[in-house]
Structures are given as structure tokens and as C-alpha cells.
C-alpha positions in Angstrom: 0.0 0.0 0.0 2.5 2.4 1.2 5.2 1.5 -0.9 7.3 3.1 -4.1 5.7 1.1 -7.2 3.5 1.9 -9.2 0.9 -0.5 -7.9 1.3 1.7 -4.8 1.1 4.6 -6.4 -2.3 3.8 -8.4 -3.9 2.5 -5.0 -3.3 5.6 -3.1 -4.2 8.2 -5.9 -7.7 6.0 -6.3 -8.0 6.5 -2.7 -6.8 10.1 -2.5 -9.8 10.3 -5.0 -12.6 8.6 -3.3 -11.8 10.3 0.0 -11.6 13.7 -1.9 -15.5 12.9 -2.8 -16.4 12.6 0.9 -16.2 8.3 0.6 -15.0 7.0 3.7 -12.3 4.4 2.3 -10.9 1.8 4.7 -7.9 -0.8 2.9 -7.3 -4.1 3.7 -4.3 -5.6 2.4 -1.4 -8.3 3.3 1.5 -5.5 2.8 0.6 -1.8 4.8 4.5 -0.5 3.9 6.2 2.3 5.7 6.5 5.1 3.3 3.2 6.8 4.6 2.4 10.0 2.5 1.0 13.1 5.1 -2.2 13.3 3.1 -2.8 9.7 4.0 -1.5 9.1 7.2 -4.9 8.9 9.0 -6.2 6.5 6.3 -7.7 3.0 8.0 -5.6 0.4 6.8 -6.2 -3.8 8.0 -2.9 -5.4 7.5 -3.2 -9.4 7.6 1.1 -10.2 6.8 1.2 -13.9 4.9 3.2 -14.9 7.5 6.1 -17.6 7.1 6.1 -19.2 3.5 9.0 -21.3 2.4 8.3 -22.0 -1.6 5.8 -21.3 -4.0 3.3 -23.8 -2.9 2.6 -22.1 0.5 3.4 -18.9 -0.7 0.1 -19.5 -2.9 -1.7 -21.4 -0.2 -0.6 -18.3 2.5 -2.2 -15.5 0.2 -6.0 -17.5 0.0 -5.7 -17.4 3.7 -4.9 -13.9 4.1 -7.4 -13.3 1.7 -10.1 -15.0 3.5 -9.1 -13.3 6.5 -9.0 -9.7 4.9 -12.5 -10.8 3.4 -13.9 -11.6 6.8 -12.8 -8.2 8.4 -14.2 -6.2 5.3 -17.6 -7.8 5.6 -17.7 -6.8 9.3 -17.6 -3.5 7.9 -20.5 -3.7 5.5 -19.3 -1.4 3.0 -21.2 0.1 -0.1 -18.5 -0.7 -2.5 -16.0 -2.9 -2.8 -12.9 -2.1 -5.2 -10.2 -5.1 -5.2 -7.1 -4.7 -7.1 -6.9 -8.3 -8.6 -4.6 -10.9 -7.2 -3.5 -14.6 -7.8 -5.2 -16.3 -4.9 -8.0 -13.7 -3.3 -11.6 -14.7 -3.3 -12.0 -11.6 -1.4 -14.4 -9.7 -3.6 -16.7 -12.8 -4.4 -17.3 -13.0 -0.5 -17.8 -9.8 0.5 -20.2 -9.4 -2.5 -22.3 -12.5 -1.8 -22.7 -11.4 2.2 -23.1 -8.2 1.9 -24.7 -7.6 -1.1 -22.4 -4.6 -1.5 -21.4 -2.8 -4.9 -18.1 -4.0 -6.4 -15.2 -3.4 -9.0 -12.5 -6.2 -9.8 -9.6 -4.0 -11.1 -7.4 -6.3 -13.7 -3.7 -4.6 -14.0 -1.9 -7.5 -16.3 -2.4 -11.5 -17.5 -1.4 -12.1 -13.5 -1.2 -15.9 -14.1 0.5 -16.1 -17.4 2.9 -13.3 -15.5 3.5 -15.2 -12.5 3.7 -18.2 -14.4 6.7 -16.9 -16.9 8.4 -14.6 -14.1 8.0 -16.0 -10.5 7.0 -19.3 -10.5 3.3 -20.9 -10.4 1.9 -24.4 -8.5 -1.5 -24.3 -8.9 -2.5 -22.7 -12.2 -6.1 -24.3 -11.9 -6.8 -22.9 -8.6 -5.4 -19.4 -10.3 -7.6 -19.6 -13.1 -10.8 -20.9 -10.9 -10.4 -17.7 -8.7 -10.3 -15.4 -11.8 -13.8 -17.2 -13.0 -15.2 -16.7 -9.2 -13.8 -12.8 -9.2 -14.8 -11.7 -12.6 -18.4 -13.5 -11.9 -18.9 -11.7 -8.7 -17.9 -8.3 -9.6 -20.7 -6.1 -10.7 -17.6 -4.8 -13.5 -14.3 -5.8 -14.2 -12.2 -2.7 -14.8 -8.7 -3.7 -17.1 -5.9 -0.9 -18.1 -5.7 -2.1 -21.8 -7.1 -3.6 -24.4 -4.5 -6.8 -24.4 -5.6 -7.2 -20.9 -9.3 -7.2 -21.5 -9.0 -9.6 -24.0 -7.3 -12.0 -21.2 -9.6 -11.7 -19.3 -12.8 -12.0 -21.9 -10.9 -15.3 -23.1 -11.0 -16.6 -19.7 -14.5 -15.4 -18.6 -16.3 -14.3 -21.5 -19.4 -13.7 -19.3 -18.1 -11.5 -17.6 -18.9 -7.3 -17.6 -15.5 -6.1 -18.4 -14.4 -2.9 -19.7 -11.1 -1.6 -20.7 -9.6 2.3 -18.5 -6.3 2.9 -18.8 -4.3 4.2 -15.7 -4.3 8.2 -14.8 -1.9 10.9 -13.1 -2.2 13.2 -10.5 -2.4 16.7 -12.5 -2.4 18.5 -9.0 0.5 17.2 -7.6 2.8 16.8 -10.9 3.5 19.7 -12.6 5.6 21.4 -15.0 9.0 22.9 -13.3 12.0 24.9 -15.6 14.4 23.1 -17.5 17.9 22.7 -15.5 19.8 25.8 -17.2 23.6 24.2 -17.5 22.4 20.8 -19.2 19.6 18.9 -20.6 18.3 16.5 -18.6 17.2 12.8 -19.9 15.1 11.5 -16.8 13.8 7.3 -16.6 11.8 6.7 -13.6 10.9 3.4 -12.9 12.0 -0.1 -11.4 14.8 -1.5 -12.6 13.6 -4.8 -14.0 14.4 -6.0 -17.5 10.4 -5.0 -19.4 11.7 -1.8 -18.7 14.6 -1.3 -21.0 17.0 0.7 -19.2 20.0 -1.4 -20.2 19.0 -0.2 -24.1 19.0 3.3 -22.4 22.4 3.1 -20.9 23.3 1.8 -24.9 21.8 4.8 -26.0 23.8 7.1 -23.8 26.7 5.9 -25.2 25.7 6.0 -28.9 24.9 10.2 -28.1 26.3 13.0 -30.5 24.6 15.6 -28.1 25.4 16.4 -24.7 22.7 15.8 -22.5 23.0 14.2 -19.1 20.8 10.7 -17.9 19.3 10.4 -14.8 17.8 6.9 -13.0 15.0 7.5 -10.6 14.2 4.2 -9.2 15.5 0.6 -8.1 15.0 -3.0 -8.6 17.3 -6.3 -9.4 18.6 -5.2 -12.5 20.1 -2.1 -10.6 24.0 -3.4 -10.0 24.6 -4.6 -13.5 23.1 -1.4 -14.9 25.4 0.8 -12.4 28.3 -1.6 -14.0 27.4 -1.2 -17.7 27.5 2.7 -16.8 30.8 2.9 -15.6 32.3 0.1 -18.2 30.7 2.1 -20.8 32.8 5.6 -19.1 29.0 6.5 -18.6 28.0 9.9 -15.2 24.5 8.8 -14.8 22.9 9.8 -12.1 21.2 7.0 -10.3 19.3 8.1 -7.5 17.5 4.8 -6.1 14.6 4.0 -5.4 11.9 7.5 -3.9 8.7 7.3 -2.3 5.6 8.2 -5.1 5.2 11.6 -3.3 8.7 12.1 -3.9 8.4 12.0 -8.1 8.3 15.3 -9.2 10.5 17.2 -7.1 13.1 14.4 -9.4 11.3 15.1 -12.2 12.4 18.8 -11.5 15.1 20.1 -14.0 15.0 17.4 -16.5 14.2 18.3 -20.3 13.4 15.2 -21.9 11.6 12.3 -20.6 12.3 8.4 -21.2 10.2 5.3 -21.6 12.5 2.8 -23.9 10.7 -0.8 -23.2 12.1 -3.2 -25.1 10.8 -5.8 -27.8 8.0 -8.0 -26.0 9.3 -11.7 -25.3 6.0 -13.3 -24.8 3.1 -13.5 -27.5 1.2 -11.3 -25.7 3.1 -8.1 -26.2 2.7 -5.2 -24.0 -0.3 -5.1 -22.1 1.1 -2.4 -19.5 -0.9 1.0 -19.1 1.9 3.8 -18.9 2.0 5.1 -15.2 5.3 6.5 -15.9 4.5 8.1 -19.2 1.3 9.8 -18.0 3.1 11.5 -15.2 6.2 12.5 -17.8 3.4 13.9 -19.2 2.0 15.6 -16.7 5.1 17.1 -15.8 5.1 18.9 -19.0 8.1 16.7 -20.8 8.4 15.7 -23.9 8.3 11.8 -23.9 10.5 9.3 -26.0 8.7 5.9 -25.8 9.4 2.5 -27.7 6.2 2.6 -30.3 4.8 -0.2 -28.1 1.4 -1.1 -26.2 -0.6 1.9 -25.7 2.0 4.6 -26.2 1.7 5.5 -30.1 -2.2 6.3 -29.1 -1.4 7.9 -25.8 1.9 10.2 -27.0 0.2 11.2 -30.3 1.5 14.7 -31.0 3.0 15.1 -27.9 6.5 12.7 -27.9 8.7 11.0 -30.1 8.3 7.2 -30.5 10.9 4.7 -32.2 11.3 1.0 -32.7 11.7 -1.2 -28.9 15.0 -2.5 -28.9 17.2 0.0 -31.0 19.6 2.1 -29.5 20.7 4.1 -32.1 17.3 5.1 -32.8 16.6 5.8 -29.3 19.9 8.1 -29.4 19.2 9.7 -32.5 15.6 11.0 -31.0 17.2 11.7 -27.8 19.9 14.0 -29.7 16.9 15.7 -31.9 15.4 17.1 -28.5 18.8 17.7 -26.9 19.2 19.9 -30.2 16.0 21.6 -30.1 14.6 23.2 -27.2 11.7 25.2 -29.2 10.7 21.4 -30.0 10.9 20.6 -26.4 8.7 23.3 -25.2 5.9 22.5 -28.0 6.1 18.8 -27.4 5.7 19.3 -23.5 3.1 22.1 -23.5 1.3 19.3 -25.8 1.7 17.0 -23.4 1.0 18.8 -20.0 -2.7 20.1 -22.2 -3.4 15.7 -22.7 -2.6 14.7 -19.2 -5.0 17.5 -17.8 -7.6 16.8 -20.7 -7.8 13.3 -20.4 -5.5 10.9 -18.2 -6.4 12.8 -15.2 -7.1 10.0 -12.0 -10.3 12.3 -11.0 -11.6 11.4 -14.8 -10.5 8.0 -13.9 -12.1 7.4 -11.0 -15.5 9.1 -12.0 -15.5 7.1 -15.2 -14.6 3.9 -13.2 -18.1 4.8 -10.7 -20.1 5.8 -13.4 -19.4 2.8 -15.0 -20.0 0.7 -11.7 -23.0 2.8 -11.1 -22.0 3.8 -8.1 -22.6 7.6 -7.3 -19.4 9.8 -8.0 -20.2 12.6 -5.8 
């Protein structure tokens, strides 16, 4: 809940929303975190930890527990809505529903059991997929962030009301801020896991005929061999961890040019992400270079420059254009800032999400 992923960050800004509306909004979940935003801090959070679980098998079998438990503590509550971010093993929806009778969304954020299946490691696929059934049958609307999702889904439950809403920014607190004035900035955020490309970044740096400077906001396992590539390569980038969602834009400050380089998809199912990342680059009133993949030719149409996943010297040659160009820069961004407020705002989100539900927005 309180952590510095973009999972976190989508939870809280759906929260920030509903509580903004005057909806009391309680969370129950199997991971609270520690990096408590003010704005949030006297938000009613249930914590049930999974507890001790050596291997997959009882990892699995330690999430249906804690998601019976978190079920049993939300029905005591006897809410109006219920709004669970889909997981593996959690029935949680399905039972509060059928006790309570209480309004619901399932929100779908990726293929979770092919995912967990290629990346992690999966036991019981069947019990995976029978969940899914259960959750998508009980929910009075199955929300998915893209259309390759919602088609994973629909092949799995076509009965199901499912509907396709991409993820939003917070136009309020991410804004535009000036330009560093002694370099241009190139700024990634993200975690540092290999669907994010930063290792074709790093290539691209390398490939530059401009100067402009790169800087890594963010952290994850492929963080020590990227630091290593940097320095074999003779590369300054300025990697500055891992930095708490609130924390984004004053990082964001100063740069020129954002980054989104994902590379060529290694499963059939391409890219089925919805942008967080990009949306707040966008918000922030940067110009965005993105890998033409997934959602991101629709979503940076007329406001970024897109070029083949997996290409370097592509990637560095649209890097240099902007690097060049700061007329182009400003253009692109103001394009950008004007789309983020227009239409990936999370208050348009969220009211489409209720509206949708039928649940009043107010």
C-alpha cells in the first residue's frame, strides 16, 4: 500500500480520490508498507502479513488465507463498495459481494497468471484460473488498463462485464517545473527490472552525439549490472535509487526530456502495461520518447517521439533531436501537459470507473 511502485502509487491516488468525494475508504491488504504520505497518514488500513512461506506452494496457499481473513474483516464493515485490485489467490471480492450484497469493481492490471507463471513461478494454475472465474463472476464490473488485458480476461470469462480504462496521473500534484539551465536532462523513472529497458538506455547514452546528461530514478534487481554497464561504458548517470511516489516530481524537477525505452515484447502477448510512468512524464510537462509499443503511439500522439523497442541508435538519435531543439521541447511538452489534464487525469478516472460501476461519483 505504502510503498514506491507503481501499484502503490495507483492505490493511493484511487484512494486520495474517493476520500476527496467525501467516501469514507478503509484498505485491507497483506502488505501496509512504511512510506506513509501526510495526506494519507490517518487513512484506516487492515494489514493481515502472509506470514512464514518457504516455496511457492505455500506462498500461494498463505495468500488464499490472508485473503479469506481480509474478506472476513471487510464484511464486518459492511461497505457500499467494494474495489479489489486483482490478485492470484483472493476470493476476497466474491465473498464480500455474496454477504453483503455490497457494490463492487474487480480491477485487472496484467495477464497475472501467465505473468506469475513466466516470471515467478506458479503451482496451482487451476486454482489461479478458478479464482479469476469466481472474481470476474462476482464483480458487478471488471475494470482492465488495456485492451490486451481485457481480451485476457474476456478469453477466460467471457461472461463477464469487463471494460477496458487505462491508468491516470495526479495533475495536481505533478506539474511542469524549468528546465535545468547548465544541461539537458534525460530522466527514466521506474524499477529497474528488465520489461523496462533501461539497459538499451544506458546503450543509448553511449551512442549520443549531443550532450545531454541521464538520470535513473528508481530501483530493482537489474540495478547493480546497470550501475556496472554505466561505468564500463565511461558513462555519469545519475542514479538516484529507489523515492517514495510523493517524492516524483520534485526528481522530475530540472530534466528536459523524458524516457520510456521498453524493449521488444518476449511473450506472445506483447505489452499489455498501461503507462503510469509516461502519464506522469506527461503531466510534468516533458516531452516523452517511448518505444512505439502497447498503448503509447495512441497515448503520445503529437506530444513525444516514438521509435522501434529494442534500438539504441534510434533511441539516441531522437534523444539528440530534442537535446538539439529546445523550441521542439517546449511544444512537445506544452502538448503533453494540455493531454494529461484533458484526459488521463485519475479524477476522470475514477469518475468514469463509478459511473461505470453505477455507483454515485459525488
Amino acid at each position: 500500500m505504502f510503498g514506491t511502485k507503481g501499484a502503490s502509487v495507483h492505490v493511493q491516488e484511487v484512494v486520495r480520490e474517493l476520500r476527496g468525494r467525501g467516501h469514507e475508504v478503509s484498505v485491507y491488504t497483506t502488505r501496509a508498507g512504511s512510506r506513509v504520505p501526510a495526506d494519507l497518514e490517518d487513512l484506516r488500513v487492515v494489514e493481515v502479513p502472509l506470514g512464514p512461506h518457504p516455496g511457492t506452494a505455500a506462498r500461494e496457499a498463505a495468500q488464499a488465507r490472508a485473503a479469506r481473513e481480509l474478506a472476513a474483516r471487510a464484511e464486518a464493515d459492511h461497505p457500499d463498495l467494494v474495489y479489489e485490485r486483482y490478485s492470484l489467490f483472493s476470493r476476497a471480492l466474491s465473498q464480500v459481494t455474496a454477504t453483503t450484497g455490497a457494490a463492487s469493481v474487480l480491477e485487472v492490471n496484467s495477464p497475472l497468471v501467465d505473468e506469475q507463471r513466466t516470471h515467478r513461478g506458479l503451482c496451482d494454475a487451476e486454482g489461479a484460473l478458478e479464482v479469476l472465474h469466481a472474481q470476474v463472476g462476482a464483480a458487478g464490473l471488471t475494470l482492465c488498463v488495456s485492451g490486451p488485458v481485457e481480451a485476457w480476461v474476456r478469453g477466460h470469462c467471457p461472461t463477464g462485464r469487463v471494460r477496458t480504462l487505462p491508468n491516470g496521473v495526479n495533475t495536481v500534484r505533478i506539474t511542469p517545473r524549468p528546465e535545468d539551465p547548465d544541461q539537458v536532462v534525460v530522466t527514466f523513472v521506474g524499477t529497474l527490472k528488465p520489461w523496462h529497458g533501461v539497459e538499451d538506455l544506458l546503450r543509448a547514452a553511449a551512442l549520443a552525439r549531443e550532450p545531454w546528461s541521464l538520470r535513473v530514478v528508481g530501483d530493482g534487481p537489474q540495478g547493480p549490472a546497470l550501475r556496472s554497464q554505466a561505468r564500463e561504458d565511461g558513462l555519469e548517470v545519475d542514479f538516484r535509487g529507489a523515492v517514495a511516489p510523493e517524492q516524483v516530481p520534485d526528481h522530475l524537477a530540472g530534466s528536459a526530456v523524458a524516457v520510456a525505452p521498453y524493449p521488444e515484447p518476449t511473450t506472445g502477448q506483447g505489452h499489455y502495461f498501461s503507462p503510469l510512468k509516461v502519464y506522469e512524464y506527461m503531466a510534468a510537462g516533458l516531452p516523452v520518447v517511448a518505444s512505439a509499443v502497447g498503448q503509447l503511439p495512441g497515448a503520445l500522439e503529437g506530444c513525444g517521439l516514438l521509435v522501434p523497442p529494442s534500438d539504441p541508435q534510434a533511441l539516441a538519435d531522437a534523444l539528440d533531436a530534442l537535446a538539439s531543439d529546445p523550441r521542439r521541447r517546449r511544444e512537445l511538452g506544452r502538448r503533453a501537459r494540455q493531454e494529461a489534464v484533458d484526459h488521463h487525469s485519475w479524477s476522470r478516472v475514477v469518475t468514469r470507473a463509478l459511473e461505470l460501476a453505477g455507483v454515485d461519483s459525488a
